[in-house]
Chimera marker file (.cmm) of the C-alpha trace (Angstrom):
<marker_set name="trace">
<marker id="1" x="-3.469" y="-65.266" z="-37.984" r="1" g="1" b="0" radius="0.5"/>
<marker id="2" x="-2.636" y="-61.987" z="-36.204" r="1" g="1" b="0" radius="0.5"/>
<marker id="3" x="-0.496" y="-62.128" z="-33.341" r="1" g="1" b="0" radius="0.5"/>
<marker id="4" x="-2.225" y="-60.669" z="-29.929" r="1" g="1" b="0" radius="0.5"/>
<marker id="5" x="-1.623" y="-57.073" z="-28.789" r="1" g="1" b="0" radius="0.5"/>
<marker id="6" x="0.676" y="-56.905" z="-25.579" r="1" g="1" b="0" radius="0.5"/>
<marker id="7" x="-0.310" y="-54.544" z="-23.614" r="1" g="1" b="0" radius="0.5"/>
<marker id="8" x="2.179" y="-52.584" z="-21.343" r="1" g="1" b="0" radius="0.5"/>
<marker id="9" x="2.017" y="-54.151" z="-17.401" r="1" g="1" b="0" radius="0.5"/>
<marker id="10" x="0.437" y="-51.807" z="-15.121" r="1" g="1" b="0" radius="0.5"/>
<marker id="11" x="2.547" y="-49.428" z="-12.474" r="1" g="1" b="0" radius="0.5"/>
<marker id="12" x="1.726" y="-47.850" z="-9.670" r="1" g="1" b="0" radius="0.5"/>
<marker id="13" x="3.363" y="-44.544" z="-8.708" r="1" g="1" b="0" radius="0.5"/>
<marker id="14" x="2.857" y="-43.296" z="-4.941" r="1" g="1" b="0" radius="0.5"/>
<marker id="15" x="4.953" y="-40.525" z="-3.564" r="1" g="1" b="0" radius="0.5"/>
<marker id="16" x="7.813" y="-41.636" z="-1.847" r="1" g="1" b="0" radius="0.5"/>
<marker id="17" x="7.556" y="-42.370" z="2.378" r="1" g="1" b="0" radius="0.5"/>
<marker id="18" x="10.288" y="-40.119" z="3.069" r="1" g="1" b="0" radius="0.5"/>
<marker id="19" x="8.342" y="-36.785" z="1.234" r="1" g="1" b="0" radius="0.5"/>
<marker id="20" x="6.607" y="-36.003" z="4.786" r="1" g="1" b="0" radius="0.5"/>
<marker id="21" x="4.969" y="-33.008" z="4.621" r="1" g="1" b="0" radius="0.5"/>
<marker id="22" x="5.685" y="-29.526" z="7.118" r="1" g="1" b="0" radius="0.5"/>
<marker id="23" x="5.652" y="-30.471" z="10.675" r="1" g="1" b="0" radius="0.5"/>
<marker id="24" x="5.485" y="-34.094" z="10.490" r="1" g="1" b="0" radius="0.5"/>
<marker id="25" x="7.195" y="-36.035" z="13.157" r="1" g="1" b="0" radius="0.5"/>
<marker id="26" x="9.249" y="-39.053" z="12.827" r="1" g="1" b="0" radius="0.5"/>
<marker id="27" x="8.555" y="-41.807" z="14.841" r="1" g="1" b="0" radius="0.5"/>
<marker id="28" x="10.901" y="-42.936" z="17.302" r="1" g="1" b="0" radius="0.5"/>
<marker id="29" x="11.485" y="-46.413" z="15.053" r="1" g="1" b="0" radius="0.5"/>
<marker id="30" x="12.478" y="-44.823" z="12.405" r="1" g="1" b="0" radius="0.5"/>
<marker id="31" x="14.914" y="-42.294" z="14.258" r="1" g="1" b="0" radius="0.5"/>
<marker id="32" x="16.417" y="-45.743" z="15.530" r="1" g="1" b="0" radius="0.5"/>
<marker id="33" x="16.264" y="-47.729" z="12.207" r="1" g="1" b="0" radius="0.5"/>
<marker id="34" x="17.974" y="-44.912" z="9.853" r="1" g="1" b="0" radius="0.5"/>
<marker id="35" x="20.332" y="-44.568" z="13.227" r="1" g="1" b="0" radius="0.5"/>
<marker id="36" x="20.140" y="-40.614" z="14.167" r="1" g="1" b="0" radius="0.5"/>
<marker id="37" x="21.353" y="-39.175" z="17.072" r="1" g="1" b="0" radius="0.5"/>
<marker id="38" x="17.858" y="-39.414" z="18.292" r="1" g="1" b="0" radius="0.5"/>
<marker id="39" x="17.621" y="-42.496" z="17.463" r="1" g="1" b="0" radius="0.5"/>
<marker id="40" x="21.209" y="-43.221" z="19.138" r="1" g="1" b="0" radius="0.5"/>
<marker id="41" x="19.905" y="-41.212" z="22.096" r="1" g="1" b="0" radius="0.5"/>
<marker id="42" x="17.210" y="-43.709" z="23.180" r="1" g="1" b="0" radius="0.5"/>
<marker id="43" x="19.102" y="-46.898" z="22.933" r="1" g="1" b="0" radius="0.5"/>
<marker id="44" x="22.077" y="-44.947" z="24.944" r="1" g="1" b="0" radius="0.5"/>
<marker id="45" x="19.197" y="-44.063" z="27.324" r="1" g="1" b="0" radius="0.5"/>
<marker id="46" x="17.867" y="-47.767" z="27.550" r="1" g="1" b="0" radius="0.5"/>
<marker id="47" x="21.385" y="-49.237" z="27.676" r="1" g="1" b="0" radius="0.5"/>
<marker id="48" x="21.804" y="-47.365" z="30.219" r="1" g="1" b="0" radius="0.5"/>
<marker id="49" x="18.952" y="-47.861" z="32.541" r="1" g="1" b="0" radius="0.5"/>
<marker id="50" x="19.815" y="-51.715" z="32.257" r="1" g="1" b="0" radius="0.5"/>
<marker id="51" x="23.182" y="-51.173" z="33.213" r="1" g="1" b="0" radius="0.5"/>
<marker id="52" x="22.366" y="-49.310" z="35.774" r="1" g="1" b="0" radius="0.5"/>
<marker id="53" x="19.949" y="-52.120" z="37.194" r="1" g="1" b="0" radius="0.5"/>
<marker id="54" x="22.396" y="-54.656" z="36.551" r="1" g="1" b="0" radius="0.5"/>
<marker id="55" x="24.706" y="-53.060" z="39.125" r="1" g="1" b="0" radius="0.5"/>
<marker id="56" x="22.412" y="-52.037" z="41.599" r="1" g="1" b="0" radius="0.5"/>
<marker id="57" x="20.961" y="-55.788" z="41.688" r="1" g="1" b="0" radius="0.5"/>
<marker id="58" x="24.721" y="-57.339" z="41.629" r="1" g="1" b="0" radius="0.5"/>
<marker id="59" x="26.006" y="-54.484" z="44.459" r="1" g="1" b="0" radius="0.5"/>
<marker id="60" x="22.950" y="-55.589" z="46.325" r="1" g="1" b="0" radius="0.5"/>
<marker id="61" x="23.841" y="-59.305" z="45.811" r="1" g="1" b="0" radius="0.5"/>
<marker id="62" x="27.433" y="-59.024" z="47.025" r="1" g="1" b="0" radius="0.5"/>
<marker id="63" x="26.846" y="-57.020" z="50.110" r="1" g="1" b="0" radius="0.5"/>
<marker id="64" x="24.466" y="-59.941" z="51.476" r="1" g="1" b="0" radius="0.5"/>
<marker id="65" x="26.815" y="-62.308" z="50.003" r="1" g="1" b="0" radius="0.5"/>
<marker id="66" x="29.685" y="-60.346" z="51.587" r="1" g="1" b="0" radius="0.5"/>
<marker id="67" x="27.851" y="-59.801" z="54.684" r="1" g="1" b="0" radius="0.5"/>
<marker id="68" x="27.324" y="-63.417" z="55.839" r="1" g="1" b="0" radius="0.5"/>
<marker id="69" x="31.103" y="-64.166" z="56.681" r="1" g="1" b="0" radius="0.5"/>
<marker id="70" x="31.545" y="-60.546" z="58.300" r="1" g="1" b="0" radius="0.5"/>
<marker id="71" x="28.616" y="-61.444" z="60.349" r="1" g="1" b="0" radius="0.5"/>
<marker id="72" x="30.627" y="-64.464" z="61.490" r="1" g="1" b="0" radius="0.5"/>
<marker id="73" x="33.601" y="-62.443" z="62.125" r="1" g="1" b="0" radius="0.5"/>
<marker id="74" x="31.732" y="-59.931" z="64.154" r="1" g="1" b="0" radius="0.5"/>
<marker id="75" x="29.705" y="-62.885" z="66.263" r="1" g="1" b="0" radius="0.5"/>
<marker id="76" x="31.579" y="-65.895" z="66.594" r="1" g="1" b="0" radius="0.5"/>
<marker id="77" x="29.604" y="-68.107" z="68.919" r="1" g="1" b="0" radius="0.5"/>
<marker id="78" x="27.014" y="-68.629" z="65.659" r="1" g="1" b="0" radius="0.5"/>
<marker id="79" x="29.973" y="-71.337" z="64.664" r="1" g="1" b="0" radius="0.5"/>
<marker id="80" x="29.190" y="-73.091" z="67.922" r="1" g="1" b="0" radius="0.5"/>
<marker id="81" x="24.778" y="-73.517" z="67.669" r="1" g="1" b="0" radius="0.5"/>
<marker id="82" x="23.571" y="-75.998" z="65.819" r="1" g="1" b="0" radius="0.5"/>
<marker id="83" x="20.362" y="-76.994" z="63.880" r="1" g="1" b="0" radius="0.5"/>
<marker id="84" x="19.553" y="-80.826" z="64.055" r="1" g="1" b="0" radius="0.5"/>
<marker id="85" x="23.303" y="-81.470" z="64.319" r="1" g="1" b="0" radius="0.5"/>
<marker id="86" x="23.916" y="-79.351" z="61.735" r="1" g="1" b="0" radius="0.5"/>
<marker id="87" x="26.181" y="-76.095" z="62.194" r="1" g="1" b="0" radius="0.5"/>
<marker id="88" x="24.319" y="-72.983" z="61.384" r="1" g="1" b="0" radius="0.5"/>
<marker id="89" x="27.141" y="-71.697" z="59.387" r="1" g="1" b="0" radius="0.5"/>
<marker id="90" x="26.815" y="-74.283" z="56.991" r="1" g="1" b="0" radius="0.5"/>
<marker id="91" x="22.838" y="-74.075" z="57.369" r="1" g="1" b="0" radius="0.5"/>
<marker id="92" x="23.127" y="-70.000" z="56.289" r="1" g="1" b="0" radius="0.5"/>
<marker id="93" x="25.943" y="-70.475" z="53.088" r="1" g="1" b="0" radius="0.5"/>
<marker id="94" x="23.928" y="-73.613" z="51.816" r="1" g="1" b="0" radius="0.5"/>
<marker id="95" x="20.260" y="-72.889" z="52.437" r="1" g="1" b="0" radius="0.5"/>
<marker id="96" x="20.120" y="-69.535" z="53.218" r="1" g="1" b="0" radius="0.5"/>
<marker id="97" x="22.131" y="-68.217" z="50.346" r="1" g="1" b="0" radius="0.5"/>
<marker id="98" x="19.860" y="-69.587" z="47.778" r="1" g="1" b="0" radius="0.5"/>
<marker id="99" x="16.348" y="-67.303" z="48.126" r="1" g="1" b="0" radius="0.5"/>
<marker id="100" x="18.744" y="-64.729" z="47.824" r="1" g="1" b="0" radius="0.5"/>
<marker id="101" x="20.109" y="-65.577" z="44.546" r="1" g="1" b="0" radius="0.5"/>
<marker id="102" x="16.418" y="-66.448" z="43.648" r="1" g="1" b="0" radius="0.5"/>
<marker id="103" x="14.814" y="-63.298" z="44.687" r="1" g="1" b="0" radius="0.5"/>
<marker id="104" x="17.565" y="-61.305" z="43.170" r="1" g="1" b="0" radius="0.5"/>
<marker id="105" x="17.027" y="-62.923" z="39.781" r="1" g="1" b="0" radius="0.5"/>
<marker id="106" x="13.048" y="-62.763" z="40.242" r="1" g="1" b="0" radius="0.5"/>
<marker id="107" x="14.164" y="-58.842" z="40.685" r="1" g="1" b="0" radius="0.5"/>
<marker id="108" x="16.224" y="-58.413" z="38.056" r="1" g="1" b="0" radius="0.5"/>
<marker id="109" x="13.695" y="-60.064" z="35.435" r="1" g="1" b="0" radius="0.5"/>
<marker id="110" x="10.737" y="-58.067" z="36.303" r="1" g="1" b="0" radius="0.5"/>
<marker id="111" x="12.702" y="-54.911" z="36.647" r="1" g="1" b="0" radius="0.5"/>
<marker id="112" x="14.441" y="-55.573" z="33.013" r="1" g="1" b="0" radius="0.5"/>
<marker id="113" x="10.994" y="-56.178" z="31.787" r="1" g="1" b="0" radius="0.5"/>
<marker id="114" x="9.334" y="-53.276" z="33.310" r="1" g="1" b="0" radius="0.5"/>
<marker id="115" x="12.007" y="-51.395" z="31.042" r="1" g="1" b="0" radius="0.5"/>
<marker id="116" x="11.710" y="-52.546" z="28.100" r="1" g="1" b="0" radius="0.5"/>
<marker id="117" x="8.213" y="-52.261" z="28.013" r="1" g="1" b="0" radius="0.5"/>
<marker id="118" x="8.257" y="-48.653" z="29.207" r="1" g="1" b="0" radius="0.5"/>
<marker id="119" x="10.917" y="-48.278" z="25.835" r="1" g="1" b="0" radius="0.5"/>
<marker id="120" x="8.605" y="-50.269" z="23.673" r="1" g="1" b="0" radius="0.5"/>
<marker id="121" x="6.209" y="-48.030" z="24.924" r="1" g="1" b="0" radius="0.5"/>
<marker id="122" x="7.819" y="-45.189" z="23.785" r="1" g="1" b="0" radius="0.5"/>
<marker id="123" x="8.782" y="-46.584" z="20.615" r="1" g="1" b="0" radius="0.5"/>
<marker id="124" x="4.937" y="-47.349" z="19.963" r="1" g="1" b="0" radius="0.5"/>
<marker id="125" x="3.419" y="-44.181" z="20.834" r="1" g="1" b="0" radius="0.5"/>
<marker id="126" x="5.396" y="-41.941" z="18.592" r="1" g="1" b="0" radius="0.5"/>
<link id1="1" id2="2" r="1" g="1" b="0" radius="0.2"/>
<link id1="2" id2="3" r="1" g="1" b="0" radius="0.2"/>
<link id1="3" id2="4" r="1" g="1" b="0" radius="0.2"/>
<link id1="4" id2="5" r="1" g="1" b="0" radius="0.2"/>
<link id1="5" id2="6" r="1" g="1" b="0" radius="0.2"/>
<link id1="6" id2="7" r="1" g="1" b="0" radius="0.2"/>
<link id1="7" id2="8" r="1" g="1" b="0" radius="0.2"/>
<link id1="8" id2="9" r="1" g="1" b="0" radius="0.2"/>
<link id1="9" id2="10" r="1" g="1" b="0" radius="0.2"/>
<link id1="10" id2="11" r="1" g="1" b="0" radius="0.2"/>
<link id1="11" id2="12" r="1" g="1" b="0" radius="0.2"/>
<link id1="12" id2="13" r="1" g="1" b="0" radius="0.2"/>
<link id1="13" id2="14" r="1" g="1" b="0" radius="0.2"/>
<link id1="14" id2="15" r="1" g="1" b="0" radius="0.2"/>
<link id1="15" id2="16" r="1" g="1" b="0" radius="0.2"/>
<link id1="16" id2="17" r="1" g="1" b="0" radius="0.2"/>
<link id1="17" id2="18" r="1" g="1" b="0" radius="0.2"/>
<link id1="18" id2="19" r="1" g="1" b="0" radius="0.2"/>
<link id1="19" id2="20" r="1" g="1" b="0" radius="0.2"/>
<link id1="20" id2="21" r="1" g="1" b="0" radius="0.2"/>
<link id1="21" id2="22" r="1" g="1" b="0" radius="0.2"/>
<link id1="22" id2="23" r="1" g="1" b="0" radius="0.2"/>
<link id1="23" id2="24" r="1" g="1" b="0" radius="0.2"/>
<link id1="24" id2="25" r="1" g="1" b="0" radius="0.2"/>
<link id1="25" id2="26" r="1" g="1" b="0" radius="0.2"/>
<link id1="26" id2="27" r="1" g="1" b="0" radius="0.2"/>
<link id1="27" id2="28" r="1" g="1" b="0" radius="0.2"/>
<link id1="28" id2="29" r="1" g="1" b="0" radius="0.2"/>
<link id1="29" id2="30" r="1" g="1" b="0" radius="0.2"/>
<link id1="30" id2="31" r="1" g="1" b="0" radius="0.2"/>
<link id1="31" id2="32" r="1" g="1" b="0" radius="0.2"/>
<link id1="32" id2="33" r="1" g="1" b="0" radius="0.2"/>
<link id1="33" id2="34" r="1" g="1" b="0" radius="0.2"/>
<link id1="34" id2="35" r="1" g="1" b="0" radius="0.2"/>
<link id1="35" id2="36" r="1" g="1" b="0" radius="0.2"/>
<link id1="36" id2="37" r="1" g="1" b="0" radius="0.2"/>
<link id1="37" id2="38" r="1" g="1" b="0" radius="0.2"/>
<link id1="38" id2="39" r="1" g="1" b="0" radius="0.2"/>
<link id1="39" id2="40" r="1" g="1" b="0" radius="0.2"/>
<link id1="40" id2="41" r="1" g="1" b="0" radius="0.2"/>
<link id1="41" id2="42" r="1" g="1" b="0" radius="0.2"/>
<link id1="42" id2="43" r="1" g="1" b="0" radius="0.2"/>
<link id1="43" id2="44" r="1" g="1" b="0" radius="0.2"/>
<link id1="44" id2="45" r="1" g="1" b="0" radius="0.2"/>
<link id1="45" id2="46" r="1" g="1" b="0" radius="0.2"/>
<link id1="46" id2="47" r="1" g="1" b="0" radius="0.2"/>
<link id1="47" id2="48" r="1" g="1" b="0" radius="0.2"/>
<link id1="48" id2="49" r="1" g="1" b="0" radius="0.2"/>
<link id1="49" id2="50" r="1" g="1" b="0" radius="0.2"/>
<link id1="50" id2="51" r="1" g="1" b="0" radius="0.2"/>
<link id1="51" id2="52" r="1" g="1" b="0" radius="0.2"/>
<link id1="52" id2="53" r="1" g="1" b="0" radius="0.2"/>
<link id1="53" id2="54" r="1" g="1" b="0" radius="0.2"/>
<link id1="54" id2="55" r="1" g="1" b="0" radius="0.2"/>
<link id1="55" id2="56" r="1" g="1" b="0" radius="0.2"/>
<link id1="56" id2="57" r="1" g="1" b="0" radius="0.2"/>
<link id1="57" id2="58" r="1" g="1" b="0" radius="0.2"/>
<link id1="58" id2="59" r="1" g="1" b="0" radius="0.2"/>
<link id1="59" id2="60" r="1" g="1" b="0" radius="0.2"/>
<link id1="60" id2="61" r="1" g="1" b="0" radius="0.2"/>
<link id1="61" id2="62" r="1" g="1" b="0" radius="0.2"/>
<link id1="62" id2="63" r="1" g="1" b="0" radius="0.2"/>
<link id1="63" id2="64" r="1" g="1" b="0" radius="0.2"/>
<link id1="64" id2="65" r="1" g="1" b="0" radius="0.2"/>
<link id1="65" id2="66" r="1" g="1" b="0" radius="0.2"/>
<link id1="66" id2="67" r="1" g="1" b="0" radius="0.2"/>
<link id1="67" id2="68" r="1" g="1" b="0" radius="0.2"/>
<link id1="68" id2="69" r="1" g="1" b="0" radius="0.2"/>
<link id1="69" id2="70" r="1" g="1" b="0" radius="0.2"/>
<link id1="70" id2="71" r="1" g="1" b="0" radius="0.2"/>
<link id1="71" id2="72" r="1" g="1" b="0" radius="0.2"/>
<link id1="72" id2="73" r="1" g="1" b="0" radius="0.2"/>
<link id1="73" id2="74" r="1" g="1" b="0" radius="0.2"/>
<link id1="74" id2="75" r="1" g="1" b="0" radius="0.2"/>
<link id1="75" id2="76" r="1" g="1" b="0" radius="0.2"/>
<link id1="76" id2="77" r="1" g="1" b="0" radius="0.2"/>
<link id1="77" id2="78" r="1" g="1" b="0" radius="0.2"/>
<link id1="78" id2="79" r="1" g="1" b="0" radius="0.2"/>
<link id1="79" id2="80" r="1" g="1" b="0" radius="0.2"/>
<link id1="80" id2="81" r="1" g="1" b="0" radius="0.2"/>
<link id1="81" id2="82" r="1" g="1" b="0" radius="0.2"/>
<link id1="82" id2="83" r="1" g="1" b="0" radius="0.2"/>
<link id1="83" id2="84" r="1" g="1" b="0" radius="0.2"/>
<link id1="84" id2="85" r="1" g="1" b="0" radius="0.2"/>
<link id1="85" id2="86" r="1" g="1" b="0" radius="0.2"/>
<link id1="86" id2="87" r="1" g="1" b="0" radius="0.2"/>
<link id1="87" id2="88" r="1" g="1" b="0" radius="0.2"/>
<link id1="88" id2="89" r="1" g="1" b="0" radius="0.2"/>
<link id1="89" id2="90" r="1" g="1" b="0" radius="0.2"/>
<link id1="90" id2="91" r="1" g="1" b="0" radius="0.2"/>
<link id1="91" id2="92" r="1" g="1" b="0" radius="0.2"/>
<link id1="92" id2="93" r="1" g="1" b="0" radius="0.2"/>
<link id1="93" id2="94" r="1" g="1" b="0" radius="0.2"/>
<link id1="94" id2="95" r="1" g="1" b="0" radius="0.2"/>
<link id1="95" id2="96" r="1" g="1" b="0" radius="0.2"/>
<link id1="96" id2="97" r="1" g="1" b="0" radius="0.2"/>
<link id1="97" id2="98" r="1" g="1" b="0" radius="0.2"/>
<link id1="98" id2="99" r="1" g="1" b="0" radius="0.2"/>
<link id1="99" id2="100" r="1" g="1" b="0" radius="0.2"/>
<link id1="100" id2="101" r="1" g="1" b="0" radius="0.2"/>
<link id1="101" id2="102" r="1" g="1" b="0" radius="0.2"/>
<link id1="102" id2="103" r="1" g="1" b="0" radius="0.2"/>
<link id1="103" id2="104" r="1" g="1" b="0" radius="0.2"/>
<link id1="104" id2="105" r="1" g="1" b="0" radius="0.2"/>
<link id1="105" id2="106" r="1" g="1" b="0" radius="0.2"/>
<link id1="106" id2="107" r="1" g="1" b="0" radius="0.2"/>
<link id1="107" id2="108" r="1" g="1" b="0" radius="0.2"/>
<link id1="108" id2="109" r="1" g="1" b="0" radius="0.2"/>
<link id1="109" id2="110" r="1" g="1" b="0" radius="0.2"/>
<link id1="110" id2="111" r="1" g="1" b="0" radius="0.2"/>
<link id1="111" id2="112" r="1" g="1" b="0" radius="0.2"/>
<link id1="112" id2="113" r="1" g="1" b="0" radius="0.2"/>
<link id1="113" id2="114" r="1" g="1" b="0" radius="0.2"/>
<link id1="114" id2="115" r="1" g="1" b="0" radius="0.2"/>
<link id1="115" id2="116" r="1" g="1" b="0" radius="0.2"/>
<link id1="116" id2="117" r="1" g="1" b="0" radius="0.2"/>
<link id1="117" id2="118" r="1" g="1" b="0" radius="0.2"/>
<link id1="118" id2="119" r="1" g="1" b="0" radius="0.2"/>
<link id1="119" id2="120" r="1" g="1" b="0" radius="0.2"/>
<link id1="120" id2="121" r="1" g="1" b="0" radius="0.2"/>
<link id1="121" id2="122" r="1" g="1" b="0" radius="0.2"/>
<link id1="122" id2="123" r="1" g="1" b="0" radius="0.2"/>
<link id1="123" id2="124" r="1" g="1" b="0" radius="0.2"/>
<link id1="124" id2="125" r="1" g="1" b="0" radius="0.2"/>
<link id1="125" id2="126" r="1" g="1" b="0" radius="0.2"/>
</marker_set>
């Protein structure tokens, strides 16, 4: 018997991504993924902008945090009221002092999110 023709396997040939014809624009993705200075110039920009909201919220934070004792300093007969028994000193460092911390974290995560959507925005539409 005759042994069965083979035929050749089948290739497709498509022109190559990177051929873009005149006046095509590269999307910002790319510009990031083959890491060119535009690319490098939006994640400098975002890097930024979080860096910059990571100080304002932690300058923020410390100048209440800071504030509290120098508010004792300034008036000391809050060391003398109390609360139930309880001095208000102690009331405003342990109670008072945590819906700050709260409210600046609730702040920082909606703010960091608000950025990175408006980059992933960005990223999207080009």
């Amino acid at each position: 018997m005759s042994e069965p023709v083979q035929r050749p396997e089948r290739v497709r040939v498509t022109a190559p991504q990177s051929a873009a014809g005149p006046g095509t624009t590269y999307p910002v993705a790319r510009e990031m993924a083959e890491q060119s200075d535009v690319g490098e110039l939006f994640v400098r920009s975002l890097l930024r902008s979080q860096l910059r909201l990571a100080v304002v919220v932690a300058s923020g934070f410390l100048v209440i945090l800071v504030g509290i004792p120098v508010l004792f300093s300034v008036f000391p007969v809050i060391h003398s009221w109390t609360v139930a028994s309880v001095p208000v000193p102690w009331l405003l460092l342990g109670l008072g002092i945590y819906p700050v911390v709260i409210g600046c974290a609730v702040l920082y995560v909606r703010s960091a999110g608000r950025i990175e959507q408006r980059f992933r925005d960005l990223v999207d539409d080009q």
